[in-house]
C-alpha positions as CSV (number, residue, x, y, z in Angstrom):
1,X,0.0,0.0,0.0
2,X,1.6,3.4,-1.2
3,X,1.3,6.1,1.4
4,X,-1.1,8.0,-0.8
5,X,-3.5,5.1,-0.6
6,X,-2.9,4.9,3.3
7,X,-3.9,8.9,3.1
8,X,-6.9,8.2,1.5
9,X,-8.6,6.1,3.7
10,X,-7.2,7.3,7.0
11,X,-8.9,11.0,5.5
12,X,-11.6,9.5,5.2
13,X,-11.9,8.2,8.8
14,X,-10.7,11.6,10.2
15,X,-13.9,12.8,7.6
16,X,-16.1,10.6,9.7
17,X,-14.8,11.3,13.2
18,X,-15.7,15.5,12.5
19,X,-18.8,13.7,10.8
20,X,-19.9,11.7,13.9
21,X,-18.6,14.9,16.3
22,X,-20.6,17.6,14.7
23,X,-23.9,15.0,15.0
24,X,-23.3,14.6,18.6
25,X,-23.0,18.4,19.1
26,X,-26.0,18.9,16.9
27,X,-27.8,16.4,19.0
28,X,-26.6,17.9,22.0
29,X,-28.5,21.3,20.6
30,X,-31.5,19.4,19.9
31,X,-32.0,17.8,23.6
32,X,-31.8,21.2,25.1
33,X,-34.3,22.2,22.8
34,X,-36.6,19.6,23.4
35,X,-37.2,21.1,26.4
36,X,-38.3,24.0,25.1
37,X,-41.1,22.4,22.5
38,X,-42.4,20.3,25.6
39,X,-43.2,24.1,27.2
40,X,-44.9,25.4,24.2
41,X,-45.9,21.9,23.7
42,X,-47.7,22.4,27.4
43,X,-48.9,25.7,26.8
44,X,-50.8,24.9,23.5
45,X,-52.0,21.9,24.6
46,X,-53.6,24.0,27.7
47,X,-55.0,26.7,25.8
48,X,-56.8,24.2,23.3
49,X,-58.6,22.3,26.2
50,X,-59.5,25.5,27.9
51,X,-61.3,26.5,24.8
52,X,-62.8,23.1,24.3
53,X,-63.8,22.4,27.5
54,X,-65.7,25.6,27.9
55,X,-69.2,25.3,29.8
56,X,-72.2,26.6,27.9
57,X,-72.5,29.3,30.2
58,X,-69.4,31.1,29.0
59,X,-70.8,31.5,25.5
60,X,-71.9,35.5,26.8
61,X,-67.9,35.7,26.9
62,X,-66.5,36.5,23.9
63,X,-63.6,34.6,22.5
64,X,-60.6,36.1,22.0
65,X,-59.6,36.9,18.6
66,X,-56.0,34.8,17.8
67,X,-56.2,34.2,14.4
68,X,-53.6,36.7,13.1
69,X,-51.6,35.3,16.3
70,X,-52.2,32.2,15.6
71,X,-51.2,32.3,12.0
72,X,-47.8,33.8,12.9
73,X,-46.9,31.4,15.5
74,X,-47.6,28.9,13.1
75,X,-45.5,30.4,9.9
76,X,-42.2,30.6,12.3
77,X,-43.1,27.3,14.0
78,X,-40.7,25.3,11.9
79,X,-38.1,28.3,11.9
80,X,-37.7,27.3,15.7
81,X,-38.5,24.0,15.3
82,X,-37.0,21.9,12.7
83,X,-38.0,18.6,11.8
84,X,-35.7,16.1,12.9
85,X,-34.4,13.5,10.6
86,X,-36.9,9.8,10.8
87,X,-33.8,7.3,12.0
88,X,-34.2,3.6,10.9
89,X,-33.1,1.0,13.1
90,X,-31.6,-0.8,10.0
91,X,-29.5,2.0,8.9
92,X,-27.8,1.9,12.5
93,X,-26.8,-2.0,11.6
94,X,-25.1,-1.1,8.7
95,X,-23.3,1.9,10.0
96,X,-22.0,-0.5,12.7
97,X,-21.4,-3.0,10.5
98,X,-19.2,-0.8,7.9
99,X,-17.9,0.5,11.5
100,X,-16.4,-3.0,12.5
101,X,-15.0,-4.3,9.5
102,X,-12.6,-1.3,9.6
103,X,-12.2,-2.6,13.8
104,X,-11.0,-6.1,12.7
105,X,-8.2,-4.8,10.6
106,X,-7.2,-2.3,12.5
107,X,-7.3,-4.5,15.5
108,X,-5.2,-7.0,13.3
109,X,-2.7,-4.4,12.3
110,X,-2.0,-2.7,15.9
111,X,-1.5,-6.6,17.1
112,X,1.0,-7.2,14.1
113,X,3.0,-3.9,15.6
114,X,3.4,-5.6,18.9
115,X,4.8,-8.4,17.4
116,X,7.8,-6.0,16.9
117,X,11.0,-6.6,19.9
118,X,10.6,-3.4,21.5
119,X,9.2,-1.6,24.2
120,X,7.6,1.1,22.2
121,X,5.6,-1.3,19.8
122,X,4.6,-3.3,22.5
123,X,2.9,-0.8,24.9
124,X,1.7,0.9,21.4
125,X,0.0,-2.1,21.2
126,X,-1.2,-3.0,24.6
127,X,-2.8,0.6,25.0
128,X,-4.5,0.4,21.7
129,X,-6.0,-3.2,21.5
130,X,-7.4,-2.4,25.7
131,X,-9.0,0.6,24.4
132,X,-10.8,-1.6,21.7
133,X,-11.5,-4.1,24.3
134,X,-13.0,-1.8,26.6
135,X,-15.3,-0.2,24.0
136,X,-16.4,-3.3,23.2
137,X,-17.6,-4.0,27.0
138,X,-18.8,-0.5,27.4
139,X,-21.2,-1.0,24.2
140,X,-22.4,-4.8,24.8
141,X,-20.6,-7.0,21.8
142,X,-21.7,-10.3,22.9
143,X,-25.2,-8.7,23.0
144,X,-25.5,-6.5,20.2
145,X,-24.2,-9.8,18.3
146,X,-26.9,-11.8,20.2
147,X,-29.9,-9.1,19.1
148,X,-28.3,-9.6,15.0
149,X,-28.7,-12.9,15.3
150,X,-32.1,-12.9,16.7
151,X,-33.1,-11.0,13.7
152,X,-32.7,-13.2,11.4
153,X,-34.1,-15.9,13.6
154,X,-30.5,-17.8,14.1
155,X,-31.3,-19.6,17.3
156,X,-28.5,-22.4,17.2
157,X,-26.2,-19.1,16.6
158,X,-27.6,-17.9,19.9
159,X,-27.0,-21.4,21.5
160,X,-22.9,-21.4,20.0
161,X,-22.7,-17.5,20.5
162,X,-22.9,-18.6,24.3
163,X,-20.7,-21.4,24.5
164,X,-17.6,-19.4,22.8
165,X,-18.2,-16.9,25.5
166,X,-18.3,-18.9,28.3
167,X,-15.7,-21.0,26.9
168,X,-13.8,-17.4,26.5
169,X,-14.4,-16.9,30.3
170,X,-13.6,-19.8,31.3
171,X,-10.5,-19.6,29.6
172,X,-9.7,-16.2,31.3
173,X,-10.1,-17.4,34.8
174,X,-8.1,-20.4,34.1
175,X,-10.6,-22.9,34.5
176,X,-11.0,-23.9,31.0
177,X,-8.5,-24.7,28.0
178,X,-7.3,-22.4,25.5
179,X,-7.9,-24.9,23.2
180,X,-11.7,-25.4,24.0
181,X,-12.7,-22.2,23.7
182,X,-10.6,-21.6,20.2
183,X,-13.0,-24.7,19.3
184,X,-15.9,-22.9,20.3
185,X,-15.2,-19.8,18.4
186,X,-14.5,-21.8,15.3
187,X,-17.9,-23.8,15.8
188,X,-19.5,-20.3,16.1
189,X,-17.9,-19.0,12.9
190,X,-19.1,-21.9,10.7
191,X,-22.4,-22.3,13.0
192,X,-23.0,-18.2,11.8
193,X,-21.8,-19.2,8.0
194,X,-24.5,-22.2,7.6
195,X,-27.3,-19.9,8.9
196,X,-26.9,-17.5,6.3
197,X,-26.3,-20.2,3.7
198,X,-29.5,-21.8,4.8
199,X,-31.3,-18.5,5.0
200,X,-29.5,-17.7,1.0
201,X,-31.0,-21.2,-0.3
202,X,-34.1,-21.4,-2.8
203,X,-34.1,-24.9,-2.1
204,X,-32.8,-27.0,0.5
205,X,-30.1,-28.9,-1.5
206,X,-28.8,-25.7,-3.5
207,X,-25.2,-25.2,-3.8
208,X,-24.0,-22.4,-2.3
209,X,-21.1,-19.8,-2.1
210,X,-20.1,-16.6,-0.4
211,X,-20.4,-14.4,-3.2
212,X,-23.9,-16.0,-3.9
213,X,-25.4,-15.6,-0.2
214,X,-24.1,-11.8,-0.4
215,X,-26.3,-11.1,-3.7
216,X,-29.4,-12.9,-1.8
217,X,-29.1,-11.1,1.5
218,X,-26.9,-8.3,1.5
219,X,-29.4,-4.8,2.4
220,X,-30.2,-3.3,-1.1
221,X,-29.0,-6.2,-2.8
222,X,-26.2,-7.1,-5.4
223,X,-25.5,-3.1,-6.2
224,X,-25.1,-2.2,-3.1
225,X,-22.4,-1.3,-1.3
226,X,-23.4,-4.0,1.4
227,X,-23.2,-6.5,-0.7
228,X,-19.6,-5.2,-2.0
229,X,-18.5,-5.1,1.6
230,X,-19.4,-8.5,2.2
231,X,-17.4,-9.8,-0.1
232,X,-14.4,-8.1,1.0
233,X,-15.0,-9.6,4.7
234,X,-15.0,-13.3,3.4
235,X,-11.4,-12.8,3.5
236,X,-11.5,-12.1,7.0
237,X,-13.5,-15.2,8.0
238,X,-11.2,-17.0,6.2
239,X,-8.3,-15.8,8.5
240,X,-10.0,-16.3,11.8
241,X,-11.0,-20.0,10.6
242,X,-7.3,-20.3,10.1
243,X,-5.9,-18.6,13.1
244,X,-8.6,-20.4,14.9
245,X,-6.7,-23.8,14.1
246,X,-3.1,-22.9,14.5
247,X,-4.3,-22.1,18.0
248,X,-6.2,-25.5,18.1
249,X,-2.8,-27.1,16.9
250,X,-1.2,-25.5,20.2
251,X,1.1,-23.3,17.6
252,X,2.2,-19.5,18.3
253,X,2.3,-16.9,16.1
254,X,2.7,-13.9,18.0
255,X,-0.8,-11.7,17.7
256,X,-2.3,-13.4,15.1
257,X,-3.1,-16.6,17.6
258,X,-3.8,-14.3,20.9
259,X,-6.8,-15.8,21.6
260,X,-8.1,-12.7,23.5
261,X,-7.5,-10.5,20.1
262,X,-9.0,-13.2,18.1
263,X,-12.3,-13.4,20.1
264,X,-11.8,-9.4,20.0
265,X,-12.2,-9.0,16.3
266,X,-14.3,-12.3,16.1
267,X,-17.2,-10.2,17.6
268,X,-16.3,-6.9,15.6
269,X,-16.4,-9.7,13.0
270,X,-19.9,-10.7,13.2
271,X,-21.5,-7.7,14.0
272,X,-20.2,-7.2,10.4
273,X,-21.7,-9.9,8.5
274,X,-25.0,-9.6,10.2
275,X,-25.2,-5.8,9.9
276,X,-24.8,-6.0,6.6
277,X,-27.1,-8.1,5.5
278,X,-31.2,-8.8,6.1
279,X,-33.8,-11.7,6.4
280,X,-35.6,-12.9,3.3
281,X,-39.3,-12.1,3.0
282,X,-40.5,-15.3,1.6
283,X,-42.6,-15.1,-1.6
């Protein structure tokens, strides 16, 4: 990769970081004026159900007169208050999803560094891969990969989902085997793969590729840029299936078999796939 390719793409994440910043601070200005419309909101809903509710006795009280009021208030009612943009939950998937393909690699590449002999790569590395860790508890992986594969109805998924994580766990607190819970991520992996092949079939005994099951179920289809992504991240399944094993064959490799940065960019991983793609309606 030249180092105007590397520009490029690292632009363009620096274009989405002031992208993501400026939403926030625009959201920011809209909670604090949501405060505001709930007052007006309050004192136009009062003022409608005082006229409404008026006994018959106050019909010798004439009303007031609010049209040219009323009319005013209503022309500069949008000038105050803006419509805010309809959000769709699926549009959040795929934001995530383009969102943690860019993790894995990165994830992959800051390991690589600490693979380097010296005390600068290595707490380079350390700091950087614990700050992906920690995001990734802060914002629920294991559960926001449970609630994907609920979606598209992947209950067996759920069922292997579990057992790599307590597998994982068990691993941490040295009560289980590095070995087992490498097993259990792999199982998950091709457990996640047969789902969506099974979910990409028109008939049960269908041959069935990669590229195929992207044109079936990736969000707006074979022309979109879902589908293109999911291509691309084939390649990373592939790697994890094969770091999965060297681990399973007891061998190190630095990084690349660190089971705790495996099972870290197995999750970005899979919130991926699923993000990127959507259930069949059936015909």
């Amino acid at each position: 990769m030249t180092k105007e390719d590397q520009s490029s793409w690292l632009d363009g994440l620096k274009q989405k970081r002031d992208y993501l910043r400026k939403w926030l601070d625009q959201f920011r200005s809209a909670s604090r004026a949501a405060a505001e419309v709930q007052k007006n909101l309050d004192y136009t809903d009062v003022q409608i159900r005082a006229i409404e509710n008026r006994p018959y006795a106050s019909t010798e009280i004439p009303l007031p007169n609010l049209a040219g009021t009323v009319t005013h208030d209503l022309a500069y009612l949008k000038t105050a208050y803006p419509w805010l943009p309809e959000f769709k939950e699926e549009g959040f998937s795929t934001a995530s999803a383009f969102s943690s393909t860019s993790i894995v690699q990165i994830s992959t590449y800051v390991g690589r560094v600490g693979d380097i002999e010296s005390d600068v790569t290595r707490e380079y590395s350390e700091n950087f891969l614990d700050e992906i860790s920690q995001l990734q508890a802060r914002y629920g992986r294991p559960n926001e990969v449970t609630a994907l594969l609920e979606r598209i109805g992947s209950k067996g998924s759920v069922v292997r989902l579990n057992n790599a994580l307590q597998s994982y766990e068990s691993f941490r607190t040295g009560t289980g085997t590095r070995s087992a819970a490498a097993a259990d991520m792999r199982t998950l992996l091709d457990g996640v793969k047969g789902d969506l092949y099974k979910l990409a079939r028109h008939h049960p005994n269908e041959n069935m590729t990669w590229e195929t099951m992207a044109s079936r179920l990736a969000v707006g289809g074979p022309s979109g840029l879902q589908y293109v992504e999911l291509l691309h991240i084939d390649k990373a399944r592939s790697s994890l299936v094969s770091r999965l094993s060297e681990i399973l064959k007891d061998r190190e490799e630095g990084s690349l078999t660190n089971l705790d940065q495996v099972w870290l960019e197995l999750q970005a991983h899979l919130v991926a796939v699923l993000g990127l793609i959507q259930k069949p309606t059936k015909s």
